[in-house]
N, C-alpha and C positions, 0 to 999 in steps of 0.2 A: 504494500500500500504506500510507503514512504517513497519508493523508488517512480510508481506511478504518480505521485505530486510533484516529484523532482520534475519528472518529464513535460507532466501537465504547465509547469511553471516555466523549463525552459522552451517551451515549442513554442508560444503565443510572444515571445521576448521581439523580435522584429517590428508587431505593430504595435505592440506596447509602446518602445521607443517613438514610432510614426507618432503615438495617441499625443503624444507632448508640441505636439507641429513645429514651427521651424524656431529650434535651438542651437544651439552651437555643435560642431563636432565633438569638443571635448564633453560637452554634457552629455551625446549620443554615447558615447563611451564610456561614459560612468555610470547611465544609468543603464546600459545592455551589461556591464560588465557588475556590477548591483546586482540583477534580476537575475541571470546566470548564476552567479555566485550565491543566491537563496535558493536555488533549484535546486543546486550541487550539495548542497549543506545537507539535507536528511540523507542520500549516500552515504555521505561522510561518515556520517553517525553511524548507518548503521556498521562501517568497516571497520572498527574503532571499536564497538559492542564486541562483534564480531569475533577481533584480535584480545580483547582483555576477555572474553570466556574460552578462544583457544591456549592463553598464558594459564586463567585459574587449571582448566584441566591438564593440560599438559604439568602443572605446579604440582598435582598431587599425583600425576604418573610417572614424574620425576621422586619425588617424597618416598614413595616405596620402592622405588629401583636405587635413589642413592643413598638408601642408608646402610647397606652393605660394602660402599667402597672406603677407603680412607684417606680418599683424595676430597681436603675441604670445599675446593669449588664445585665440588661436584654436589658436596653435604649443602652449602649456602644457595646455589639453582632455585630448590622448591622457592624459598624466603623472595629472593630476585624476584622471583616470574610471578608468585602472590603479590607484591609488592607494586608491580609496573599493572598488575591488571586490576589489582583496585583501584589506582593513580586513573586509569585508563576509564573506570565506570563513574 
């Protein structure tokens, strides 16, 4: 659904722009590049969800596979990757 507002937002961008009648180029450009960039935003989100719930899982299939080595960066992973993917949510 967010992907489909994204699209609905950026396909009408052209006469959106037209709808302001005659402005400057630079204003045509700030405001295509605006309305774009609000289209583009719920993708974003969701790639981002996305990547901080493949960190949480991967954090705790890391958790039980490194707690058997006795190499610390290996033991600190799970903490890292739970760390970036709450930062992330």
């Amino acid at each position: 659904m967010t992907i489909l507002w994204g699209i609905a937002h950026v396909a009408p961008t052209r006469s959106v722009v037209r709808g302001f009648g005659p402005i400057s180029t630079d204003s045509k450009r700030l405001i295509t590049m605006t309305w774009v960039g609000e289209g583009v935003a719920p993708s974003s989100v969701i790639v981002v969800r996305a990547c901080a719930a493949m960190l949480l899982i991967t954090a705790v299939w890391t958790g039980f596979t490194s707690t058997r080595t006795p190499v610390l960066p290996m033991k600190l992973c799970p903490l890292v990757k739970t760390t970036v993917g709450v930062v992330f949510l």
